[in-house]
C-alpha positions as CSV (number, residue, x, y, z in Angstrom):
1,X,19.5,-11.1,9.4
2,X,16.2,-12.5,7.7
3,X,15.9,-15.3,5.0
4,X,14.6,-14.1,1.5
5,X,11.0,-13.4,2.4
6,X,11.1,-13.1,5.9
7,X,10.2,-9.4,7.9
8,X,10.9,-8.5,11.3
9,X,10.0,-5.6,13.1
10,X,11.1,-3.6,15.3
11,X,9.3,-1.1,17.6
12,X,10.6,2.7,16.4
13,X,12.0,3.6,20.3
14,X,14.4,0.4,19.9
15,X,15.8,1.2,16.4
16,X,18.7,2.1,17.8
17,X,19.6,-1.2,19.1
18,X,20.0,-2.8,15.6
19,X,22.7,-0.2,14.4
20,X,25.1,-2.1,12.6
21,X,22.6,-4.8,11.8
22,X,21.9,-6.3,8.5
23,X,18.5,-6.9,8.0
24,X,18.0,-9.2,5.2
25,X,17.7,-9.7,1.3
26,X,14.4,-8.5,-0.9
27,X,12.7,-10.9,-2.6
28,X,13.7,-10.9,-6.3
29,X,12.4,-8.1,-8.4
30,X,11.9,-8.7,-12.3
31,X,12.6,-5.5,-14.3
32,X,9.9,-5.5,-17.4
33,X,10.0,-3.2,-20.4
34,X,6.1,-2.2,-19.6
35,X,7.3,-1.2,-15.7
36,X,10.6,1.0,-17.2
37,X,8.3,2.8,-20.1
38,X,6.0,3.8,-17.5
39,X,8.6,5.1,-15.6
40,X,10.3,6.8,-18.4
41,X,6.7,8.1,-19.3
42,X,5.8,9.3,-15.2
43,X,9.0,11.2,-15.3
44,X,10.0,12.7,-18.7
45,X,12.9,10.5,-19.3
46,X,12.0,8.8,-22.4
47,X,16.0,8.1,-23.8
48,X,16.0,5.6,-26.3
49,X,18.2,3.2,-24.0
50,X,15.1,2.6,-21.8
51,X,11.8,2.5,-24.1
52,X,13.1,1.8,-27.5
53,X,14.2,-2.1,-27.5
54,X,14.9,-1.6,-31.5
55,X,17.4,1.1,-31.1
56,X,18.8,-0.2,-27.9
57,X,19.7,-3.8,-29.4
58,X,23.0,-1.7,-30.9
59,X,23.3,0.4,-28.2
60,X,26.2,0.2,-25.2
61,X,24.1,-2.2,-23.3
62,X,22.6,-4.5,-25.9
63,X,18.9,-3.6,-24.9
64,X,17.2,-1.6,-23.0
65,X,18.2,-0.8,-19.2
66,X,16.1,0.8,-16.3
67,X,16.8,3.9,-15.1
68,X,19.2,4.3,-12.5
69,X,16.4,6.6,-10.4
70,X,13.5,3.7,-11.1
71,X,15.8,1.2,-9.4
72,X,16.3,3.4,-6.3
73,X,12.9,4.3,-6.3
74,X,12.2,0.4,-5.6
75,X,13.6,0.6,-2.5
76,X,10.9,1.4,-0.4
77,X,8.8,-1.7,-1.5
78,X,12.1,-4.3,-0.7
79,X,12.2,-2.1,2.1
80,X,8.9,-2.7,3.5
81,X,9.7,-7.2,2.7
82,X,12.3,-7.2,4.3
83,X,11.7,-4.7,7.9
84,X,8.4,-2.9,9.1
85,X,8.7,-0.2,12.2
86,X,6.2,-0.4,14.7
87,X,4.6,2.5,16.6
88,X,4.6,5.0,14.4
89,X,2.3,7.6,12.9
90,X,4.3,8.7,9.9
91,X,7.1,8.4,7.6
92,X,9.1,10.3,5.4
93,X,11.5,10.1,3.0
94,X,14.8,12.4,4.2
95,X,17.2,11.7,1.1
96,X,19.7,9.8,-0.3
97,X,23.7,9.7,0.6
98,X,26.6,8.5,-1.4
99,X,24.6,7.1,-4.2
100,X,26.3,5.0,-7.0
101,X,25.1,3.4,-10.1
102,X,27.6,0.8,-10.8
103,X,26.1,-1.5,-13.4
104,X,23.3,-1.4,-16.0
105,X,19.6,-2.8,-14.7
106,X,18.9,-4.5,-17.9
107,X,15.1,-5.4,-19.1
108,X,14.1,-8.8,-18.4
109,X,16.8,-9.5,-15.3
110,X,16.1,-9.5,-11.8
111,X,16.9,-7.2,-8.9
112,X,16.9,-7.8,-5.0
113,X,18.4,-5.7,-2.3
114,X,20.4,-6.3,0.5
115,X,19.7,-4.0,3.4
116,X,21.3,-3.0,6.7
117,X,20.6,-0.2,9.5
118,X,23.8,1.7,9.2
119,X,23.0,4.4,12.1
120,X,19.7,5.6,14.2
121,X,19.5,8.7,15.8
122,X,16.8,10.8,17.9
123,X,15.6,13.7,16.0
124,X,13.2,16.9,17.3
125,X,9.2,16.1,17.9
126,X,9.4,12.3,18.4
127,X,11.4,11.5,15.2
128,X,13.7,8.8,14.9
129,X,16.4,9.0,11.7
130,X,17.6,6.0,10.6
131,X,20.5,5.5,8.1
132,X,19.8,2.2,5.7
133,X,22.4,1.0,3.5
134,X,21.4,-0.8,0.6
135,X,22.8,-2.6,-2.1
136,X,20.8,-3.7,-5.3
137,X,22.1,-6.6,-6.9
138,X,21.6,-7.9,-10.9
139,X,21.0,-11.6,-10.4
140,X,23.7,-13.7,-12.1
141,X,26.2,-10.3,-12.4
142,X,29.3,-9.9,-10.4
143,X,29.3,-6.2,-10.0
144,X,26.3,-4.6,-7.9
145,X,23.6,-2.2,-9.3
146,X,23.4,0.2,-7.1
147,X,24.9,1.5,-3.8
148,X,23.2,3.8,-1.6
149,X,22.4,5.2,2.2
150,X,18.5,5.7,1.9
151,X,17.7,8.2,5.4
152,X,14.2,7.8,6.3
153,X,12.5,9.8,9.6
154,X,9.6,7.8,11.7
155,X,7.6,9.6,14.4
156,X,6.8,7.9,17.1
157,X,2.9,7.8,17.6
């Protein structure tokens, strides 16, 4: 496992070997109201419990909160801190397994995620899948964010 900060990498043909491994901790992530509103904006979801800080002051949460799908979407870039894979020509995006939102992402915290390499497997044409788990953490809160296994394909160049 990396410090905060650190990447390794790993070349694609020898994912295999860190099965089971935890990988490391993202840096920490501040969630601003600007960032959230843009995403609200980019994707049609405009509820006043994530762009309207009036309203959301005497809402459930006490002020606005990021979407549950903006802080998944982050995981690519704590991803790419954390662990790079080497030798390869592509990546994509496969989908997302046993996905929970656990806790509200509230403005003006910050977020990090702790990752691991749950499984890898060969797939048709050169393609490796890997499995990541990840967790996304609230700094200062007991209960985690998010929960998720993020499957990614890389093809071997």
């Amino acid at each position: 496992m990396t410090a905060v900060g650190e990447r390794t990498s790993c070349p694609v043909q020898r994912l295999g070997a860190l099965a089971g491994t935890k990988l490391g901790t993202s840096r920490w992530h501040e969630i601003t109201q600007e960032a959230v509103t843009a995403f609200g904006v980019a994707t049609g979801d405009e509820q006043w419990i994530h762009t309207d800080p009036v309203r959301a002051a005497d809402g459930p949460f006490g002020g606005t909160v990021a979407h549950g799908y903006m802080t998944l979407a982050m995981f690519t870039g704590m991803l790419a801190e954390v662990f790079e894979v080497t030798g390869i020509s592509v990546v994509l995006n496969k989908g997302v397994d046993k996905l929970r939102f656990s806790a509200p992402v509230p403005v003006g915290c910050r977020v990090a995620a702790d990752i691991e390499i749950i499984a890898v497997r060969p797939r048709p044409r050169g393609f490796y899948e890997v499995r990541y788990g990840l967790t996304v953490r609230v700094e200062g809160q007991p209960t985690a964010a998010l929960a998720a296994e993020a499957i990614f394909l890389y093809q071997q160049s």
